[in-house]
C-alpha positions in Angstrom: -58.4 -5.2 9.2 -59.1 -5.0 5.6 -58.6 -1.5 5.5 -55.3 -2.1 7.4 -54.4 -5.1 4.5 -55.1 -2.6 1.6 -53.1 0.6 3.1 -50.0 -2.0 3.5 -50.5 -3.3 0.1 -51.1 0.3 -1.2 -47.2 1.0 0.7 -45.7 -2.2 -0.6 -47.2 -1.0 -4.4 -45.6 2.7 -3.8 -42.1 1.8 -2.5 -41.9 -0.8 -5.9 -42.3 2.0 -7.7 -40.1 4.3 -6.3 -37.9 1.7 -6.0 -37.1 1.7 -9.9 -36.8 5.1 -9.5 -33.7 5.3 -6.6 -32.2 4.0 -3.3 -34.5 2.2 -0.8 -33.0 -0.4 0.9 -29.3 0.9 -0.1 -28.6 4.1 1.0 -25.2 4.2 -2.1 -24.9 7.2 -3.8 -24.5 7.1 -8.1 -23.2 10.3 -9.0 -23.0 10.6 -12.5 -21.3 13.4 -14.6 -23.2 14.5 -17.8 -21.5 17.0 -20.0 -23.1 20.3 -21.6 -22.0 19.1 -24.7 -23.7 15.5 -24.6 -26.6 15.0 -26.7 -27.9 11.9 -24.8 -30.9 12.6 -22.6 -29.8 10.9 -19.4 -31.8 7.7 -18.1 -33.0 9.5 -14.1 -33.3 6.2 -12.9 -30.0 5.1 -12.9 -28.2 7.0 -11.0 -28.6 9.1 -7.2 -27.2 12.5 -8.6 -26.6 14.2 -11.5 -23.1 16.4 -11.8 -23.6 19.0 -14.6 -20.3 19.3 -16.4 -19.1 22.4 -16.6 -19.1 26.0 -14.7 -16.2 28.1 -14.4 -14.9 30.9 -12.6 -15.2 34.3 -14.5 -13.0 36.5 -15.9 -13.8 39.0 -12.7 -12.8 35.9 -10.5 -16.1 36.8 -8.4 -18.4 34.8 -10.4 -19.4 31.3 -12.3 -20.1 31.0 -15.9 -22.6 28.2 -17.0 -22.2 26.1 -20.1 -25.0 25.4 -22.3 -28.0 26.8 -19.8 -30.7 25.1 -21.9 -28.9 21.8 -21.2 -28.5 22.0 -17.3 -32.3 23.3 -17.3 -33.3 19.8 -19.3 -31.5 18.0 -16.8 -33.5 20.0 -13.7 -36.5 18.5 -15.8 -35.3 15.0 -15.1 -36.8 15.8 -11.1 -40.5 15.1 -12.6 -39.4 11.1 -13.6 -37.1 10.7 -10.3 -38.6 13.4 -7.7 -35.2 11.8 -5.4 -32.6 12.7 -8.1 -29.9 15.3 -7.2 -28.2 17.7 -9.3 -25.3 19.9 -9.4 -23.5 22.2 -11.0 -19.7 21.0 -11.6 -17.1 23.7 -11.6 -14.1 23.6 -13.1 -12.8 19.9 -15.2 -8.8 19.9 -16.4 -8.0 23.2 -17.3 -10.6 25.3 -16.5 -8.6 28.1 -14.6 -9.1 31.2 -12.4 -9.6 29.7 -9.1 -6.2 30.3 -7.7 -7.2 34.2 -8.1 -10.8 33.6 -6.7 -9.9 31.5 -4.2 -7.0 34.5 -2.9 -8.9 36.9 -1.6 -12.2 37.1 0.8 -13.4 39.9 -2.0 -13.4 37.8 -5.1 -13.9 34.1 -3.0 -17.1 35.6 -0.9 -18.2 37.1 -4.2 -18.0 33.7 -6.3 -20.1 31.6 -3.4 -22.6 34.7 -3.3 -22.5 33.6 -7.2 -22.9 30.3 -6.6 -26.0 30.0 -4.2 -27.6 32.7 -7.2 -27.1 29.3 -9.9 -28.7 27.5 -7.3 -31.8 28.8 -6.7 -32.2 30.2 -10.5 -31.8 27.2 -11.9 -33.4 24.9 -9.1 -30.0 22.8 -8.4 -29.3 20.5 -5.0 -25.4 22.1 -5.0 -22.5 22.6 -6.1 -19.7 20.6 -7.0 -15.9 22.0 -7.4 -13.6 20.5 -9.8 -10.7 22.3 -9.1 -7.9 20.4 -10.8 -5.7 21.2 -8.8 -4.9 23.4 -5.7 -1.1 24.4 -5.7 -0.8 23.0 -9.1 -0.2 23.8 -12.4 -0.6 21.0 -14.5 -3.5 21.7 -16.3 -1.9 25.1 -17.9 -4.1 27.0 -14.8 -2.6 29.5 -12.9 -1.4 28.7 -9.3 -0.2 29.5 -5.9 1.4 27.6 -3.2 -1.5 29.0 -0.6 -4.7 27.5 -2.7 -4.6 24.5 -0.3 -5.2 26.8 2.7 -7.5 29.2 -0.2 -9.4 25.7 -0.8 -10.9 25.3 3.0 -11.6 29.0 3.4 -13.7 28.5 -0.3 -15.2 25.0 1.3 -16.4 27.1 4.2 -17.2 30.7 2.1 -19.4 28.1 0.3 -21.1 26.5 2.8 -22.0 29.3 4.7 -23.3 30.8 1.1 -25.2 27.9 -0.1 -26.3 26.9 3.7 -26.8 22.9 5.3 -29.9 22.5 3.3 -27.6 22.3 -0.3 -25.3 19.9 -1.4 -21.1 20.9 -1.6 -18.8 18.1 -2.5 -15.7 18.1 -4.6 -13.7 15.9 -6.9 -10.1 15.2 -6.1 -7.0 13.6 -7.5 -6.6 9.5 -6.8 -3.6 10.2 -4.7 -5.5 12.2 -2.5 -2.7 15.4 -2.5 -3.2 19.6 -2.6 -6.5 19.0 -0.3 -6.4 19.9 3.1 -8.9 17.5 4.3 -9.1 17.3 8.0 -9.3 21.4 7.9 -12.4 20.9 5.1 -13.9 17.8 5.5 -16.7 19.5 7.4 -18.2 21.4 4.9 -18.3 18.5 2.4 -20.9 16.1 1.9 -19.0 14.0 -0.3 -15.7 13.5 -2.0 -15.3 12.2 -5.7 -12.7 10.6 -6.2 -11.4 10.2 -10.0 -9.9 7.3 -9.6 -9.0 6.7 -13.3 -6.5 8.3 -15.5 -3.7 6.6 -13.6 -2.0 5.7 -16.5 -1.4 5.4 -20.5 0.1 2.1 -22.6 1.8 0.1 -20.9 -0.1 0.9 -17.8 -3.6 0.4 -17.0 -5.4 3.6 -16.1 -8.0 2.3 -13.6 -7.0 -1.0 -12.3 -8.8 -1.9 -8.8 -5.3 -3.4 -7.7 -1.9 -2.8 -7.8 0.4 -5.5 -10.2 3.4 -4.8 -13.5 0.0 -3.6 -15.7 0.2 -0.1 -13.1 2.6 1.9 -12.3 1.8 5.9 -10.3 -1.9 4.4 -8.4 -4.8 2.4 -8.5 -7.9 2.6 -7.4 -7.9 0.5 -4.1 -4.8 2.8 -3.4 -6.6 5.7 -3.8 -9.6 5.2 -1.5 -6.5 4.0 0.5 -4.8 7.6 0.5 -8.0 9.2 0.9 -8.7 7.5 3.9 -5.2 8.0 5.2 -6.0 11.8 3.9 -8.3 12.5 6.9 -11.5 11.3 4.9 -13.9 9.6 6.4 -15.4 6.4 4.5 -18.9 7.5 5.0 -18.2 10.7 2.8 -15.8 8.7 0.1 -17.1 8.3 -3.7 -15.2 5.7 -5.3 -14.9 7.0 -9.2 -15.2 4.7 -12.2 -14.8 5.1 -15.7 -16.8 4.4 -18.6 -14.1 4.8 -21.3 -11.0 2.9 -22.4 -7.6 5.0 -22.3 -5.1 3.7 -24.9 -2.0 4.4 -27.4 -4.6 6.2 -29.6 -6.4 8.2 -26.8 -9.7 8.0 -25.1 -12.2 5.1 -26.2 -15.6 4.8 -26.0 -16.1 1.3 -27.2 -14.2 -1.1 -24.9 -16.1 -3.9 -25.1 -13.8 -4.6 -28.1 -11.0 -3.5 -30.4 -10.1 -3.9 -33.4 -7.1 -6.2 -34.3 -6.4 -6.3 -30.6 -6.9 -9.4 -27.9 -8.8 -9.1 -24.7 -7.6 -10.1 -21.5 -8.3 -10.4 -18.0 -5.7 -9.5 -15.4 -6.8 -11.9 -12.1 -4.8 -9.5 -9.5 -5.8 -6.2 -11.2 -9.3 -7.3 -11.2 -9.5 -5.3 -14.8 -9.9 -6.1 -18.4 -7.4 -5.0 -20.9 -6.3 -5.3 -24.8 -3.0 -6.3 -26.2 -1.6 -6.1 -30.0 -0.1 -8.9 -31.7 3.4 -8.5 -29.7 1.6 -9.0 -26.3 2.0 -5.1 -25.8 -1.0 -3.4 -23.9 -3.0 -1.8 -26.3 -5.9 0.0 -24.7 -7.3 -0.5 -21.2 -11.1 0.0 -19.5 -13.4 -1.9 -17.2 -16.2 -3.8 -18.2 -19.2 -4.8 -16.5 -17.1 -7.5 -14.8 -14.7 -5.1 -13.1 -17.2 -2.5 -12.1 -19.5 -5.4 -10.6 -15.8 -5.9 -9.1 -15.0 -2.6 -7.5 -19.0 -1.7 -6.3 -18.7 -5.1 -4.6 -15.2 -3.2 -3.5 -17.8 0.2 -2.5 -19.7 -2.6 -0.3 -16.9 -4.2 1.4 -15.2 -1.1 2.4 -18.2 0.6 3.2 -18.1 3.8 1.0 -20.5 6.5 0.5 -20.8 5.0 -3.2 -19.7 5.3 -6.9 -19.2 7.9 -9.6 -18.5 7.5 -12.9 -17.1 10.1 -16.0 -19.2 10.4 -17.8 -23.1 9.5 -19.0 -22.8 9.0 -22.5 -24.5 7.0 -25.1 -26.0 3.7 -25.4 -22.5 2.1 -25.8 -22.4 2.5 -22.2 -25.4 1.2 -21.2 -24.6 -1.9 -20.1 -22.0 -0.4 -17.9 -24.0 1.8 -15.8 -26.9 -0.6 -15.4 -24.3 -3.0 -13.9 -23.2 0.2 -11.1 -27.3 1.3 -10.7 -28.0 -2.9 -10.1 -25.2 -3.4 -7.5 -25.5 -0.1 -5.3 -28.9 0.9 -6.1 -31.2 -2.5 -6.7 -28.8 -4.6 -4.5 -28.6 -7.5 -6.7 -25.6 -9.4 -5.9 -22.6 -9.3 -7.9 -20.9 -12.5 -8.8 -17.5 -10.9 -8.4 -15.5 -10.9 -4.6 -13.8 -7.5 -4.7 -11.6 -8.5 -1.3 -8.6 -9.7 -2.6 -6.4 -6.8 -0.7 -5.6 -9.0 2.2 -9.0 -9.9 2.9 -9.3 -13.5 1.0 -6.8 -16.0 0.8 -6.8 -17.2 -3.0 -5.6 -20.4 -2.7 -2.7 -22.3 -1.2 0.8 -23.6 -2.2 3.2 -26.4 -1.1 7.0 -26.1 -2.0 9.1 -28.7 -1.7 12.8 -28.8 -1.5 15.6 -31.4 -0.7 18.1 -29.4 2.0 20.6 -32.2 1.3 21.1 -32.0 -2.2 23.7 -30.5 -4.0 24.8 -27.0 -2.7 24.5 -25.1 -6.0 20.6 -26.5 -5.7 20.2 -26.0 -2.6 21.0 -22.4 -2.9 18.9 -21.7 -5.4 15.6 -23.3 -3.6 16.5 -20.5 -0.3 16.3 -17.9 -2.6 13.4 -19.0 -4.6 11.6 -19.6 -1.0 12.6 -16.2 -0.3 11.0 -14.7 -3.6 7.9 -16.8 -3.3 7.7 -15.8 0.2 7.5 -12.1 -0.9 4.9 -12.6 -3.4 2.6 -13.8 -1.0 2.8 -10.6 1.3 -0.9 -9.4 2.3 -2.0 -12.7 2.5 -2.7 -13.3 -1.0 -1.8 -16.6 -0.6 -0.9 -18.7 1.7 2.1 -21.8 1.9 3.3 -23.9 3.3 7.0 -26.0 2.9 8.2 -29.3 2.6 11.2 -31.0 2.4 9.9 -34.5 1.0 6.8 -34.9 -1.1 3.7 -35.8 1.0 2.5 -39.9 0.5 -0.8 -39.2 0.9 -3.5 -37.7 -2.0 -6.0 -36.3 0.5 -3.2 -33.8 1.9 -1.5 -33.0 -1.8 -5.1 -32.1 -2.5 -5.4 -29.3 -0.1 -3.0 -27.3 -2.3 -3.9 -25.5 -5.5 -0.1 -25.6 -6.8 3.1 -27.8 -5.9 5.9 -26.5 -6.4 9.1 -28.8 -7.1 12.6 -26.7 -6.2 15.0 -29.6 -7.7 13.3 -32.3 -6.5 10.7 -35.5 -6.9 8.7 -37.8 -5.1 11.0 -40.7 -4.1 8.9 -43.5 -2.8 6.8 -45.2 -4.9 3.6 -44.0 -2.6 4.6 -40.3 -2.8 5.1 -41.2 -6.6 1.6 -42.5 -6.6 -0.2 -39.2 -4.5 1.8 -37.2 -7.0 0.4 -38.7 -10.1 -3.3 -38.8 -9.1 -2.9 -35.4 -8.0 -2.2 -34.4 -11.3 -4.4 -36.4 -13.1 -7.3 -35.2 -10.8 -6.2 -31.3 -11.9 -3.7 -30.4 -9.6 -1.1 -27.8 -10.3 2.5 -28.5 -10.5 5.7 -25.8 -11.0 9.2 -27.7 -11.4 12.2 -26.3 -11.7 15.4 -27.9 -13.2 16.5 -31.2 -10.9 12.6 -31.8 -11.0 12.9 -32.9 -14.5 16.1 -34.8 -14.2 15.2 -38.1 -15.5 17.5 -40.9 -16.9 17.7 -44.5 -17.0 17.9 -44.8 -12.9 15.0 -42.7 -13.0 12.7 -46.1 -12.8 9.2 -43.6 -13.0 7.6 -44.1 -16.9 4.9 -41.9 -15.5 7.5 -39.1 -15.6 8.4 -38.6 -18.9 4.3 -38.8 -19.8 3.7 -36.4 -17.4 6.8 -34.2 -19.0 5.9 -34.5 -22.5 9.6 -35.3 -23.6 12.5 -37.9 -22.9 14.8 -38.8 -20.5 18.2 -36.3 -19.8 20.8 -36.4 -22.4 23.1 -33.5 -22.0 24.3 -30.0 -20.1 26.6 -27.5 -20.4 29.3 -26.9 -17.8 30.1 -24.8 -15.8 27.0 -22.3 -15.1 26.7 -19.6 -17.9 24.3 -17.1 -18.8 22.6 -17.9 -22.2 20.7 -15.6 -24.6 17.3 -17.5 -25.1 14.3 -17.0 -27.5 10.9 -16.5 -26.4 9.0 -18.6 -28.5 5.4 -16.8 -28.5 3.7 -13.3 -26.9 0.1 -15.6 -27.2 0.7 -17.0 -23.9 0.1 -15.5 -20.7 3.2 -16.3 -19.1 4.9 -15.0 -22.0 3.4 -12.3 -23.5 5.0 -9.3 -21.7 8.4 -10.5 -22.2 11.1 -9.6 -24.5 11.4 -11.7 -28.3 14.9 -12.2 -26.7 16.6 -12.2 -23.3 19.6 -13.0 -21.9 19.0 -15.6 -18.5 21.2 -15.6 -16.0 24.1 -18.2 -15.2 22.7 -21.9 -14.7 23.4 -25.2 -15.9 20.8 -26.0 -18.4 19.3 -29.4 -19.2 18.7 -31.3 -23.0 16.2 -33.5 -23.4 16.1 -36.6 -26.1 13.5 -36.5 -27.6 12.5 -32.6 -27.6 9.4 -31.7 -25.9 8.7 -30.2 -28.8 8.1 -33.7 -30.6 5.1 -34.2 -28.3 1.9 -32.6 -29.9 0.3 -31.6 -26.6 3.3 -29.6 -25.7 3.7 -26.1 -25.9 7.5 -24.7 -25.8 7.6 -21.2 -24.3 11.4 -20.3 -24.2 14.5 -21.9 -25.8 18.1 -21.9 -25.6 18.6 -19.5 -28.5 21.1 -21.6 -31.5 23.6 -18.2 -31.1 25.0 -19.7 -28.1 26.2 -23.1 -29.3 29.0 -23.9 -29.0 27.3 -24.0 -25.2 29.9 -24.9 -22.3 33.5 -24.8 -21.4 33.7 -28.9 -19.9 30.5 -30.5 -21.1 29.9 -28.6 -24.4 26.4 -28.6 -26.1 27.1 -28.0 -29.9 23.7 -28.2 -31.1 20.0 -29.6 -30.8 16.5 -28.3 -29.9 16.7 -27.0 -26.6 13.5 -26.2 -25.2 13.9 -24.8 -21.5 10.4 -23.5 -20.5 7.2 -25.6 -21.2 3.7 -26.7 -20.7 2.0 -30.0 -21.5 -1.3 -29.3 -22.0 -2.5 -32.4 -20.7 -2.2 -30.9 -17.4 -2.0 -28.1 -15.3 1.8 -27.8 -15.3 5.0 -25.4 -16.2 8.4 -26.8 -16.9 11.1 -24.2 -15.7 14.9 -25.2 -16.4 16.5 -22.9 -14.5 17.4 -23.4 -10.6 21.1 -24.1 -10.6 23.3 -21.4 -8.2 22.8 -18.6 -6.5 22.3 -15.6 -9.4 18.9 -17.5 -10.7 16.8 -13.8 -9.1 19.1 -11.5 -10.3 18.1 -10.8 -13.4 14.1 -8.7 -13.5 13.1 -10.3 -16.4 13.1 -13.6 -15.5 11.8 -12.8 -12.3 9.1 -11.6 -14.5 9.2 -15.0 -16.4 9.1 -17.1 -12.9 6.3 -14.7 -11.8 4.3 -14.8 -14.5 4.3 -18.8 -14.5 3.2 -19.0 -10.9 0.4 -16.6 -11.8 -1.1 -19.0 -14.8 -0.9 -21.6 -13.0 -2.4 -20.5 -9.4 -5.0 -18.4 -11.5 -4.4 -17.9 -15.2 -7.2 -20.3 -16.2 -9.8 -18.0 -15.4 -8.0 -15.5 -17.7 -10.8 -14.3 -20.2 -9.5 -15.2 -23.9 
């Protein structure tokens, strides 16, 4: 028995050591892609395998040409610290050419794998990796032809059968997934990188987990998406990951901050980013937040695991220990990565008045109608009202309320309301919400508003040219200096919001327009149309009178991004 007790001990001693070293109880890959011109001597521990950066096809096309020998021989070394680690020789990287003409031909194609399995065993390697960048395309200022997807399976399996079962053949691949025959290849693979990053330059981010107005051509949720969709199977999918920032001035390797710049979190993204002063996208990256964020993502989805470009200096160190302590240790991340129609993110209650006037009532169909569409893939869920619930307990199961030209009436709905807010609820109005006058009869209102009672409007409907007041607040900071809103009937207040200290003005009724009105003319005055009182979680919105109120993109933009900061901008990093 105590022989038994020691030899258990003795195994439970062993497998905490290795366990520092690589994957025990996760079986994640981290493939990591270290260049030949890096200087840093990579930490083994951290990652599964180890993707020498870069081979290329010869000049003969029959052949591969190694960078920097010494280097990929100091990597091999890296075996004696983590007898489990993998490496490979990567061919290829943006604009390495030649394959098109390798890849033509069994000559030249059975020739380079003959090549290939020869860097293999002289230099002790687990496989081979192809970076072909990419099949079919010229892009990169490569050659190409329009057979090199069919030439790409017939190299998959010329490989294969050259390197054999017992070696490693995997491949990196665009984020949309295209030029890649999978379902004819995907046999031969052991795993496909995907480089999910790159997706975009200023104003776009290049590597954001989900799609929102920060991306534009893919993300990286979309990617594994089309990959799947591709004919790849999960269980052979590498999700990649970058440790640089991408910005106006290029590629960054410090993005944990920049100079002159403000740093942001975008909730629906689920990535960091930089702005300038103007509220103009500056730089974006991930940090150890949003890669704690998309392993969480390699979980969920049950992915092979993570790769990242490329191992570089301490700079990055905290970002790669975050990757090697969610896929390799399995410690937990803090950070859900299901928001793609997985988890509800909180809940919404509109309320509207069918019986009011029909120019109002037009306006709160449509804005139901917009409102319904943002909430496609169950990002949210709402429900609608027509009068304001009496009761606090049920006004408390929704994170916002959202007036469409209308208030609580009785004096018990009036009551709910106001300990709703005063307890932290979250309340959007738009125009009639606000109308308040001396039949009003509710004090609490005009608190709760941070400005007076109704004195003026202009009439009929008109569009107005308006002045966004500042680019430091997040429902403000991607909009114009100045934007012409379309036709409503727009509302003065006496006094201004803007005499109340705890009120922030976001967008006013630019002075250009006055005289304002053809009936009821407004000639001149502070007019303040979009605000916050900071006393609460609450957005003012003036407009909401007719039927052209979504029309116009940029106030769409304005109405979206108000909705957003309220629902979720407060856990916006500053």
């Amino acid at each position: 028995m105590k022989r038994k007790l020691q030899w258990v001990l003795s195994s439970l001693f062993l497998m905490l050591i290795v366990g520092n070293l690589t994957v025990l109880a996760n079986e994640y890959v981290v493939v990591a892609y270290v260049t030949s011109h890096s200087k840093t001597n990579p930490d083994p521990t951290v990652m599964t395998h180890i993707n020498y950066a870069f081979g290329h096809v010869n000049k003969s096309f029959n052949g591969v040409n190694v960078e920097n020998e010494p280097r990929l021989r100091q990597l091999v070394d890296l075996k004696k610290q983590n007898p489990r680690l993998k490496v490979l020789l990567s061919v290829g990287g943006w604009g390495s050419g030649r394959f098109s003409e390798m890849a033509a031909t069994d000559s030249t194609r059975l020739a380079f794998a003959k090549d290939c399995q020869r860097v293999v065993e002289q230099f002790r390697l687990d496989g081979i990796d192809i970076d072909w960048e990419y099949p079919t395309q010229s892009s990169a200022g490569i050659s190409s032809s329009r057979e090199d997807t069919r030439n790409f399976t017939l190299l998959m399996r010329d490989l294969r059968n050259a390197l054999g079962e017992s070696k490693l053949l995997t491949c990196a691949t665009v984020a949309s997934g295209e030029y890649i025959d999978f379902p004819s290849c995907i046999s031969y693979l052991d795993m496909v990188n995907v480089m999910s990053y790159d997706m975009g330059n200023p104003p776009y981010h290049h590597t954001a987990l989900y799609p929102s107005e920060i991306t534009k051509w893919m993300t990286t949720s979309e990617a594994i998406e089309a990959h799947l969709k591709a004919g790849v199977p999960h269980e052979k999918l590498v999700m990649g990951m970058p440790l640089y920032g991408r910005g106006v001035k290029g590629y960054y390797l410090q993005v944990d901050s920049l100079e002159g710049a403000t740093k942001l979190w975008h909730e629906q993204s689920m990535v960091p980013y930089f702005v300038d002063k103007d509220g103009n996208l500056e730089m974006s990256c991930d940090n150890e937040r949003s890669l704690g964020i998309k392993c969480q993502y390699i979980i969920d989805h049950q992915l092979l695991g993570g790769m990242y470009w490329e191992y570089g200096d301490e700079r990055q160190e905290k970002l790669r220990n975050t990757i090697c302590d969610v896929l390799l240790r399995g410690k937990p991340t803090p950070y859900p990565a299901d928001y793609a129609g997985n988890r509800v993110r909180f809940n919404a209650l509109f309320i509207w008045n069918p019986s009011a006037e029909s120019a109002h009532v037009e306006f709160d169909k449509q804005a139901l109608q917009f409102f319904h569409k943002l909430s496609y893939g169950d990002g949210f869920r709402y429900d609608t009202r027509t009068e304001c619930p009496s009761s606090l307990d049920t006004l408390k199961k929704y994170d916002v309320v959202v007036m469409l030209n209308t208030l609580p009436q009785s004096k018990q709905a009036r009551k709910a309301f106001e300990a709703y807010m005063e307890q932290g609820g979250g309340w959007i109005g738009f125009h009639g919400s606000a109308y308040n006058d001396k039949h009003t009869d509710w004090p609490w209102l005009n608190q709760f508003l941070g400005c007076g009672t109704f004195l003026c409007n202009n009439w009929p409907p008109q569009p107005a040219l308006v002045d966004v007041e500042t680019k430091h607040h997040p429902v403000t900071r991607n909009l114009p200096s100045q934007f012409v809103v379309p036709a409503s009937e727009f509302y003065q207040f006496s006094p201004s919001p803007r005499a109340n200290e705890n009120v922030e003005v976001l967008v006013s009724i630019s002075p250009k327009n006055y005289p304002l009105g053809i009936k009821d003319i407004v000639n001149f005055g502070d007019f303040p149309i979009v605000w916050t009182n900071k006393q609460y979680r609450m957005i003012y919105l003036n407009m909401g009178h007719g039927d052209d109120a979504f029309i116009d993109a940029t106030q769409n933009l304005l109405f979206t991004n108000a909705f957003r900061w309220i629902t979720l901008g407060q856990k916006e990093e500053k």
